[in-house]
C-alpha positions in Angstrom: 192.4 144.3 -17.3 189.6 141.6 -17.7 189.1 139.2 -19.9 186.0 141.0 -21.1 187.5 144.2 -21.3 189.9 141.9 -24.3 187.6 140.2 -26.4 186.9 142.2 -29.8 183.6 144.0 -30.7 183.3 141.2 -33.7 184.0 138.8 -30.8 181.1 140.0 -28.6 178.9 140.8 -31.5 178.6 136.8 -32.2 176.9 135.8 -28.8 173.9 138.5 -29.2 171.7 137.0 -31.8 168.6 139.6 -33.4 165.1 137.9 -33.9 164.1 140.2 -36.2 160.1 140.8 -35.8 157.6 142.3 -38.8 156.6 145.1 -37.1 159.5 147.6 -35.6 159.0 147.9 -31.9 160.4 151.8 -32.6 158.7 154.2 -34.3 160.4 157.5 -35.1 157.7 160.8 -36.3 160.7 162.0 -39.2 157.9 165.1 -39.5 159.0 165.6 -35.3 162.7 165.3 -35.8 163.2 167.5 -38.9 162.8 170.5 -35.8 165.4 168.6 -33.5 168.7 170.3 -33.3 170.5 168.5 -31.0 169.8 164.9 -32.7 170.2 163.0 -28.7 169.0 159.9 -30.4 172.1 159.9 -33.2 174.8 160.2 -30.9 173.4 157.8 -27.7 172.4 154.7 -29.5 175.0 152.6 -29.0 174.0 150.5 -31.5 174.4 153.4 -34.1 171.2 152.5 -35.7 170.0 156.8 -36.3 170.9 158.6 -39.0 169.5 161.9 -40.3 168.6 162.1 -43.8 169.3 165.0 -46.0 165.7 166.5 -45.5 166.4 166.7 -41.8 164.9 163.9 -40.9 166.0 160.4 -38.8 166.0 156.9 -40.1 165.9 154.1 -37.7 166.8 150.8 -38.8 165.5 148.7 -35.7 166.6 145.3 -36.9 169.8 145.2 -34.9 168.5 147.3 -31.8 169.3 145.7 -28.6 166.4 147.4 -26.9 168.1 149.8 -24.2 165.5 152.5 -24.4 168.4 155.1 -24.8 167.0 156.9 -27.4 163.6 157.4 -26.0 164.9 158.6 -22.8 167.2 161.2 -24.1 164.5 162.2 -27.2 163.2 165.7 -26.0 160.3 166.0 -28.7 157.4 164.6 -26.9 156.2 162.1 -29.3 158.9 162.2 -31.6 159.9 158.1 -31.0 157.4 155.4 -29.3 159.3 152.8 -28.1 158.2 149.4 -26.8 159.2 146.0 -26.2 159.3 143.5 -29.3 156.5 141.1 -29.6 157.1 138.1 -27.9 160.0 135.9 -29.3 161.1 138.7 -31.1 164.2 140.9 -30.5 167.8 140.7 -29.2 169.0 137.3 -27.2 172.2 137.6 -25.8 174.4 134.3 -25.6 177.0 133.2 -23.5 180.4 133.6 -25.5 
């Protein structure tokens, strides 16, 4: 087993550092997702940062997003999440532990 492979999620959560910009780099169309049914975006981010509302929607909180691009690639409602890269300085920086 590696060394990486033992070091705890809280562990690895302290060497990525969010730079939190004003403006979310995603946008999620809530009107688009109340007609999803499979909810893709909920279960791949693997930051956990979906989650459906009680009027069917999604809420995306994008402060701790480390900027994969999962959920737009698996999103099968064409328009349902524009996704693009933080303005400069802005976003995840991942440190050395």
């Amino acid at each position: 087993m590696s060394a990486l492979s033992q070091v705890g999620f809280e562990d690895r959560m302290a060497t990525v550092e969010f730079r939190v910009a004003p403006d979310a780099h995603i946008v999620v169309d809530g009107d688009q997702c109340r007609g999803c049914t499979t909810r893709e975006c909920v279960t791949a981010c693997p930051a956990h940062l979906f989650v459906p509302t009680a009027d069917g929607g999604i809420l995306f909180n994008y402060e701790e997003c480390f900027e994969c691009g999962t959920c737009y690639m698996v999103c099968n409602r064409a328009g349902a999440i524009s996704w693009r890269y933080p303005e400069g300085g802005c976003g995840v920086v991942f440190r050395r532990g």
